[in-house]
N, C-alpha and C positions, 0 to 999 in steps of 0.2 A: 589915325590909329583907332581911336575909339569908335567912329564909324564903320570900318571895315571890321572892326570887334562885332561890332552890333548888327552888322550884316549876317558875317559868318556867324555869329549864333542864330540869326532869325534863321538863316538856312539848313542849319542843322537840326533846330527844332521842327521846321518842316520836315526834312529829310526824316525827323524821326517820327514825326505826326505819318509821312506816308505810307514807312515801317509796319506803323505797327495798326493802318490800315489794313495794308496789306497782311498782314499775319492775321485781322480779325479776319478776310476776306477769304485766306486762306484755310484759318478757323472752322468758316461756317462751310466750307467746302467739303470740307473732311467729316465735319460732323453729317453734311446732309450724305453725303456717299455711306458715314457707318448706317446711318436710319435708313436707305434705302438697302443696304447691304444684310442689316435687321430683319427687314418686309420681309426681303424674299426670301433669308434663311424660312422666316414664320411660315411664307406659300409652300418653302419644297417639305418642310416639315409635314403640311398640311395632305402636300401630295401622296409622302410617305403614309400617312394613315389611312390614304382611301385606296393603296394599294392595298394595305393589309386587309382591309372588306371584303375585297373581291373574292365573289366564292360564296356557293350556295349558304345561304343564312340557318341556324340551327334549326328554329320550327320549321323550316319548308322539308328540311331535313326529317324531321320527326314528323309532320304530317303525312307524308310521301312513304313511311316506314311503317305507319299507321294504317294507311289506304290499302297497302299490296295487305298488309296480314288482314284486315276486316275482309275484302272481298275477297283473296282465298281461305276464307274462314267461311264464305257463305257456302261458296263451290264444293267444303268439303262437309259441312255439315249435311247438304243436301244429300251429299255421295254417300257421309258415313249410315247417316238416320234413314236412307229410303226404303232397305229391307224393315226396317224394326216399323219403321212407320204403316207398312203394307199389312205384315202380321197382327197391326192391332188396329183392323180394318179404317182405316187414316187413307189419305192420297199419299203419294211417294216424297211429294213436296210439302206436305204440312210442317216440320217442324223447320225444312230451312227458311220458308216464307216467316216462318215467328222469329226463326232469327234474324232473316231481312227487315222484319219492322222492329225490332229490338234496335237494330243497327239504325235505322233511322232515328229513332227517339231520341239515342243516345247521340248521333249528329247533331240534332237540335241544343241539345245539354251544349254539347261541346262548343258550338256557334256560339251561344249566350253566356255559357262562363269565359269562352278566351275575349270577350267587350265588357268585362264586368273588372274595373279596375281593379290593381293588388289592392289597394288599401285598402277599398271594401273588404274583399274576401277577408284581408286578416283584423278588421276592426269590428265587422258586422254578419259575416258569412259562419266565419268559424266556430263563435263561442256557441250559434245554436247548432250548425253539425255536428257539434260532440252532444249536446246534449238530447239530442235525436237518438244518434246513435246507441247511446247508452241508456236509453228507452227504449229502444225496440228491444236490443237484445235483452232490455229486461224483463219484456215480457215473454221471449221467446225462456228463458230463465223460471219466470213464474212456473209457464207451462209443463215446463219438467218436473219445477218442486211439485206440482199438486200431482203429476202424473208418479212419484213416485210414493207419494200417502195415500194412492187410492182414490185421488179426488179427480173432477171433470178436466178433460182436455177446456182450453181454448180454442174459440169458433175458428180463427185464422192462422192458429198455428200449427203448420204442419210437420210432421214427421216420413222419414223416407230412409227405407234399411236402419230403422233403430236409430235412426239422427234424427234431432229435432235443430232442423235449420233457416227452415223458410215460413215464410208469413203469409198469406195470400188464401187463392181457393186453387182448384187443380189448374186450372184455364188461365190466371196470373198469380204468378208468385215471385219472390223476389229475395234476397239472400244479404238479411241485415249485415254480417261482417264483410261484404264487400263495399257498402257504404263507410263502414265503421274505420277501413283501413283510411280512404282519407280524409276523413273527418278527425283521427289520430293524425294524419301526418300536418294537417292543416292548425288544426290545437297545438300542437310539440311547437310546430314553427314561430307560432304567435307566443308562446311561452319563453322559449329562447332570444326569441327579439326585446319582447318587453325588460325581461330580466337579464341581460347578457352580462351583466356586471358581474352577477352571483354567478356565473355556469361555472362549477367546479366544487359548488360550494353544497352543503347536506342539506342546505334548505331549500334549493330549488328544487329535489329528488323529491320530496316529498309530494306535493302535485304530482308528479310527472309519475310517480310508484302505482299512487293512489286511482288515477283515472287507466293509465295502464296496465294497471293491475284489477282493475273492475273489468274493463272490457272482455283483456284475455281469460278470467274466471267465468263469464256468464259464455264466451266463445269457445272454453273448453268445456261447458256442461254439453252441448251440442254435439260431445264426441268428435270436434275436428282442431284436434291438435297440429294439423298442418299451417292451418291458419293463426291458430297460437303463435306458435313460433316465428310465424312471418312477423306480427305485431311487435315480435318481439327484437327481431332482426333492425326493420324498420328507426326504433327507438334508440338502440345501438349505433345504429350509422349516423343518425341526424343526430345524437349526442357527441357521437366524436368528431366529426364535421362542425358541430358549431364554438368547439374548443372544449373540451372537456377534459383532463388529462387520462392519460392511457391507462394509469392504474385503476384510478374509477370505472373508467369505461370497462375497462379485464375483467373486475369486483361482481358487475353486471351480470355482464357476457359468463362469465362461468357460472352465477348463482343461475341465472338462468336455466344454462347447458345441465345442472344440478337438478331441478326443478322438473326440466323434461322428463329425463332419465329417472326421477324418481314417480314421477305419473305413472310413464309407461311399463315400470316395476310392479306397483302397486295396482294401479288397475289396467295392464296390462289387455290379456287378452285379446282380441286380432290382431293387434299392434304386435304384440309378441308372436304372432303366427306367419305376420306377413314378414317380419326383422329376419325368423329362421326360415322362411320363405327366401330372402334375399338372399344366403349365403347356400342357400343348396336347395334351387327352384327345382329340379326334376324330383327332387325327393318331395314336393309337395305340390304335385302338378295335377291335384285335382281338388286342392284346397288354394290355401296364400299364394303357389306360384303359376295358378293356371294364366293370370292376366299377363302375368310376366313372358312367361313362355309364349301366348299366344302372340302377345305383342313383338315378341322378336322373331318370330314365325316370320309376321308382316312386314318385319324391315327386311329379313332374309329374304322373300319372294319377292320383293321388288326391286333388285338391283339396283344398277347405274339409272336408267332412264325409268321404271316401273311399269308396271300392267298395262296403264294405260286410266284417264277420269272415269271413275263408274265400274273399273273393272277388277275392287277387291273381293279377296274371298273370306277375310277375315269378318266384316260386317255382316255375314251372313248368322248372325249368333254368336260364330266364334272368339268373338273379344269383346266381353262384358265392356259399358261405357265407350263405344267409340267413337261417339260425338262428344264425347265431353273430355273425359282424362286421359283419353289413350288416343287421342285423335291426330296425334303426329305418328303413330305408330299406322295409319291410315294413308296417310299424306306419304310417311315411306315406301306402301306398299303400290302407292297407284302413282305417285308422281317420283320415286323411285330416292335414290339418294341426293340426286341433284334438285329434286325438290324440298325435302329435308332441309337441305344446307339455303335453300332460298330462304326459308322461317329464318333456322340461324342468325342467318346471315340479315336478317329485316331487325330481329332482333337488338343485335348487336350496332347498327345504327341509329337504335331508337336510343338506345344506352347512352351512344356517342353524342349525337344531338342533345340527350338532357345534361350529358353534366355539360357542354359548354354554356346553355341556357344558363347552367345553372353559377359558372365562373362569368358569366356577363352578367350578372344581374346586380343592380346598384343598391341592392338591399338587404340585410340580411334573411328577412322573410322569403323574399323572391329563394335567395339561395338557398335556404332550407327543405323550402315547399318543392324545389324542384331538384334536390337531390333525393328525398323522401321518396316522392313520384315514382323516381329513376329504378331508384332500389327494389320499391315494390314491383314493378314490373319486371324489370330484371330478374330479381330473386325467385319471384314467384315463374318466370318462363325457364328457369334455369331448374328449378327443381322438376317442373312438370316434364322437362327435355328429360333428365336425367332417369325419373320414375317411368318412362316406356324405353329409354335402351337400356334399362336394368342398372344402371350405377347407383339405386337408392332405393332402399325399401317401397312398394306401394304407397302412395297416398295421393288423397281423393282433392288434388290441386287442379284446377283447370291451366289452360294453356292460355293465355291474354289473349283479348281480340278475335281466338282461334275456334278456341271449344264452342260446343252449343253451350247459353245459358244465358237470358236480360239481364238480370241485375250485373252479372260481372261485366258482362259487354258493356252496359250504359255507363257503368263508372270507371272504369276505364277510358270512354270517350269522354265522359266528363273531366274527370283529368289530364289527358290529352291539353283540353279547352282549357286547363289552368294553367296547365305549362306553356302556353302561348301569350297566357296574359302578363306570364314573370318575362316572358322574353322582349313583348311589347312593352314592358317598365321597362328596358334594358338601356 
């Protein structure tokens, strides 16, 4: 009895030894099927995000949007400037070949700032672009104060219809607030990154009042409050983009809207001509609303398909500025309405391409600098669109990439070059 006791337990201990082999065997079975069942969840995961890629990448996007408006920027400056160029015995091509090497220069910019890492720009680039900035335009500033006590011009600063805008000699000159805009956008963004803890708070405003509120002062002595206002747009959007709350931001935005409105009261004058100009151009169609009217002249003769390159009649005199501020009102007349809505329409992809740049971007710098960008291009091509088909009073805005003019050309290609380097941090 006691042996077959001591059997049947030896066997049952086996019997359980083999048990619970088998359960670890079956254990380890289970467990390698969940880790391999794991992996390849992790692979199709993997797969799913490079589905999501596919599909032209933003900067080729914004490149591509960039190229079509610069080269027909060149075609129409040549088209718009060849009478004016003729009349002031010039070749017919002079001013678009200055725009052809403007555009080059400004390529070069563009190449070397989009290989210039973000962190440079925002550690090393930025803090002197402002302070460039708000140098030049301080001497463009000087030059008015002394010009208004009677005392001597400065040797390079020049004046044009009562504006003192540019710096240079007649042969190269160059237009400090188009610098100045992202040298502001570039400063805002490194201010907001360093300090984001405080955005909301009165003590961050303070900087941000005080450098934009110098610039825009020394940029409305200049008499161009169009660009005032941009700077001032600009600081609005990248403030409320980088969290600011909305009553602050409103507080702004209307002291602002106050601000304008009381300039243009006070020292009024063409601005007040051109304002009543806008709401009844025929009644001043040989003062404020001649550009106006002339301008829609030119959209109205070029229909659907237009005149034909080279074949407007509005550039013959007839439309003060039409390489520079009226020059889609040009582009209407010869390339008709379907060439209109190609700007548009380049536009509007450039816009698209920045803000997703600017939602990929793993920084907050990256994201700021490259909604700033966005705006100012945007804003500034939306106003100039709307100033030649008459939905906004005159003003002396160029069209991006489009109009004749280097300094705005090059820094906008320069830009361009920036927004490529937030996308390559991306």
């Amino acid at each position: 009895m006691s042996q077959r006791t001591s059997g049947s337990r030896t066997t049952g201990s086996r019997t359980s030894g083999s048990r619970t082999s088998g359960s670890r065997t079956s254990g380890s079975r289970t467990s390698s099927r969940t880790r391999s069942g794991a992996s390849s969840g992790r692979k199709l995961r993997a797969v799913e995000v490079e589905v999501v890629q596919v599909g032209p990448k933003p900067e080729h996007l914004l490149l591509g949007a960039t190229g079509l408006l610069c080269l027909l920027g060149i075609v129409m400056v040549y088209s718009a400037s060849s009478v004016a160029s003729v009349q002031k015995d010039n070749p017919n091509w002079s001013t678009g070949v200055r725009q052809l090497v403007w555009m080059v220069l400004g390529l070069a910019l563009g190449v070397v700032a989009s290989r210039i890492p973000l962190t440079f720009w925002r550690d090393r680039i930025a803090p002197v672009m402002i302070l460039v900035a708000l140098g030049l335009q301080a001497i463009l500033a000087l030059d008015i104060a002394l010009g208004a006590v009677g005392g001597p011009h400065l040797p390079f600063a020049l004046t044009k219809n009562g504006a003192t805008r540019w710096l240079g000699t007649e042969a190269f000159q160059v237009q400090p607030s188009d610098f100045a805009k992202l040298a502001l956008i570039l400063w805002l963004a490194r201010l907001l990154d360093k300090r984001s803890r405080e955005i909301g708070s009165r003590e961050l405003l303070h900087p941000i009042f005080a450098v934009t509120g110098a610039l825009a002062l020394m940029v409305l002595l200049g008499d161009d409050l169009g660009t005032t206002l941009l700077l001032g747009v600009i600081v609005i959007v990248m403030l409320f983009l980088a969290g600011a709350p909305l009553r602050q931001v409103g507080g702004i935005a209307a002291a602002a809207a106050s601000a304008a409105a009381l300039v243009i009261l006070v020292f009024g004058g063409f601005r007040v001509q051109r304002i009543a100009a806008y709401f009844n151009p025929s009644g001043h169609e040989t003062t404020g609303g001649y550009q106006l009217l002339q301008s829609q002249i030119g959209f109205a003769s070029g229909g659907l398909f237009g005149s034909g390159p080279g074949n407007s009649r509005a550039k013959w005199g007839y439309l003060p500025e039409a390489d520079t501020d009226f020059i889609l009102a040009i582009i209407g007349e010869e390339l008709g309405l379907l060439g209109s809505l190609l700007v548009l329409g380049a536009f509007v992809v450039f816009m698209f391409a920045g803000i997703r740049i600017a939602l990929r971007s793993r920084s907050q710098f990256g994201r700021l600098v490259a909604i700033g960008i966005t705006t100012w291009i945007g804003v500034q091509a939306m106003i100039n669109i709307m100033v030649t088909v008459g939905a906004l009073p005159t003003k002396g805005i160029t069209l991006p990439f489009v109009s004749y003019g280097g300094s705005s050309l090059m820094m906008c290609m320069l830009s361009v070059g920036v927004m490529v380097s937030v996308a390559r941090d991306s």
